[in-house]
Phi, psi and omega in degrees: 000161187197139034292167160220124187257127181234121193261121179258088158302340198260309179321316163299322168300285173302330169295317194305309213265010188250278205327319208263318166285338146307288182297321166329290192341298217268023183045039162230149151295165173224144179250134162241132203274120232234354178356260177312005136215053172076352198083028186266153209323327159331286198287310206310282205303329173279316168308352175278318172278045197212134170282086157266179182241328178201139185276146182237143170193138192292338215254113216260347160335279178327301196272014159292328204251003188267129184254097182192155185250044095001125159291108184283148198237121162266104198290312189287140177344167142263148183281159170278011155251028170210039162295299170323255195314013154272317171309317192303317214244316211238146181243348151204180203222180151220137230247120151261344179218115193335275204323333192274339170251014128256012147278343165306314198293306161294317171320290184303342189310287185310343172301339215058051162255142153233141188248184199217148180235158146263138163286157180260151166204132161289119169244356176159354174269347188057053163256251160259176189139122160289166187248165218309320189284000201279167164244097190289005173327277197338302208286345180264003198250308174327296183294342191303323196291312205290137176262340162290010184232119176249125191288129177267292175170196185238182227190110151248183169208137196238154167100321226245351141217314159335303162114044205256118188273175180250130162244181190265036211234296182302347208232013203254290171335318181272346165323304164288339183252005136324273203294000164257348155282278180346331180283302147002276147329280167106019141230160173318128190251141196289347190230093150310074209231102183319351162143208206233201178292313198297007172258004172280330169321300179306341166240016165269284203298001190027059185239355201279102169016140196253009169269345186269135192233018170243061177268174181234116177233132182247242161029284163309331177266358156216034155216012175098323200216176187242155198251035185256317176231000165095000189259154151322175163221100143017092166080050170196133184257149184262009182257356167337317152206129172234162228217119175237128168217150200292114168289090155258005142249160186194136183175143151308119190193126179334178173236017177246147135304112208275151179074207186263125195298153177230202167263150166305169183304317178256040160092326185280163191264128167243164192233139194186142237243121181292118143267357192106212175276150165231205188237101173279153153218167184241094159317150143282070196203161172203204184299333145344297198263306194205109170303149187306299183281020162241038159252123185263120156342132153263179191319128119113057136183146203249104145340120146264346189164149170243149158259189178281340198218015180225156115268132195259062250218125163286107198256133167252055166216175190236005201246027174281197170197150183295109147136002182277169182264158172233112169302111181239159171265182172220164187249161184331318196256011161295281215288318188299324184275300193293313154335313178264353141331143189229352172263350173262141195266148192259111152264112170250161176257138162314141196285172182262145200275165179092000000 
């Protein structure tokens, strides 16, 4: 059936053990990030076989239903109506506001847990995070009294919405609030962790800081490349799931809509350039499913447009027919959509045996 999404495990396998011997090198760990596809079990299970120490996930869904004797990580803040499940499911979170950690702190009490945080710091992307300039004494001297939370280490994130690259100019900063927590504190803290794939240029270039001993890599790891400038990574396949839909239509058809324009089924105005008749055709897969720009095309077919349940593709090629496939790759927030489709059917290939 199709659409169809095809998960190449063994492909997903080799990016995993290329990541973890890259950051080995540079002396870090890596938390690998289970988002972008639910956490499923399929792919849970090549992570299980890796020596990690803990799995990320934004979501306490994921990590309920994740099978693994792994330390589980809740990457987004937690909400104050999901405290009880970051205790039950997550064995650490990461943290920005007093009030949800100390509701973390009763909660685990009554688990009879002690759970472990990262603190967060904004160092300039402005996502979560205190941010670098507040004065954070109070809020690190608070948590020291709780006895069910133990500070793990601290945390940024770079990239992911400022878009803010990580540098060693930019990484100076978390340097500092390292070394005034740990005064703070009064022991060493065990995890820094420094940022997502958009910090791997920096640890190819062997420039990435030698304090930082951590990343949460999502991304890099079903797509190949790192998100600091959008390039492949060498010796990583980018191809990890790719996306086939169906022709269900083909005709000859202007390339303009004739008569007077409005707006589409979602409010937008589109615009569009008489080439004459071209050669259209309409898949079955849409907005439903998947946004236009996180389908990467192959040679000799041109996106033109989407509904809620067609895609619309211009083919400069002749040798297509109704009913053949189209192959497309995707991007992170490609691979992110269709996973959470309940219309795209998953398919996988198997790792190689031996």
């Amino acid at each position: 059936m199709y659409p169809k999404l095809t998960i190449n495990l063994q492909y997903y396998k080799d990016n995993l053990r290329y990541m973890i011997n890259l950051l080995k090198r540079e002396h870090l760990k890596i938390a690998p990030v289970t988002k972008v596809f639910r956490a499923d079990p399929k792919l849970m299970e090549i992570i299980n076989q890796f020596d990690v120490d803990v799995i990320a996930d934004s979501r306490i869904s994921n990590l309920k239903i994740m099978e693994t004797n792994k330390k589980k990580m809740l990457l987004r803040v937690p909400m104050l109506s999901e405290v009880e499940d970051v205790i039950k499911y997550a064995d650490v979170s990461l943290n920005s506001e007093i009030d949800v950690i100390e509701a973390l702190n009763k909660e685990a009490k009554r688990q009879k847990k002690r759970h472990e945080i990262i603190v967060m710091y904004d160092i300039g992307d402005l996502r979560e995070g205190i941010y670098y300039k507040a004065d954070d004494e109070a809020f690190i001297e608070r948590i020291k009294t709780l006895k069910s939370i133990k500070i793990l280490g601290i945390g940024t994130n770079l990239t992911c919405f400022g878009g803010v690259i990580p540098t060693q100019k930019t990484y100076i900063k978390l340097k500092e609030i390292k070394d005034r927590v740990e005064r703070i504190l009064g022991y060493p803290l065990e995890v820094i962790s420094g940022g997502n794939s958009s910090s791997l240029p920096l640890v190819m270039d062997q420039k990435l800081p030698k304090y930082i001993n951590q990343l949460r890599i999502g991304e890099a790891l079903v797509c190949g490349r790192e998100t600091a400038y959008g390039h492949d990574i060498i010796g990583m396949h980018q191809d990890v799931f790719t996306l086939t839909a169906e022709i269900i239509e083909l005709k000859m058809k202007p390339s303009k809509p004739e008569g007077k324009i409005g707006v589409d089924a979602f409010g937008h105005r589109v615009r569009f350039t008489d080439r004459g008749m071209i050669k259209r055709a309409i898949l079955a897969i849409g907005k439903q499913d998947i946004a236009l720009d996180q389908l990467i095309p192959p040679a000799g077919v041109v996106i033109l447009g989407s509904s809620s349940d067609h895609l619309i593709v211009e083919l400069e090629r002749d040798d297509f027919k109704v009913g053949d496939q189209i192959q497309f790759g995707l991007t992170y927030g490609g691979i992110l959509s269709v996973m959470t489709s309940p219309y795209v059917e998953k398919n996988y290939v198997p790792t190689n045996m031996g």
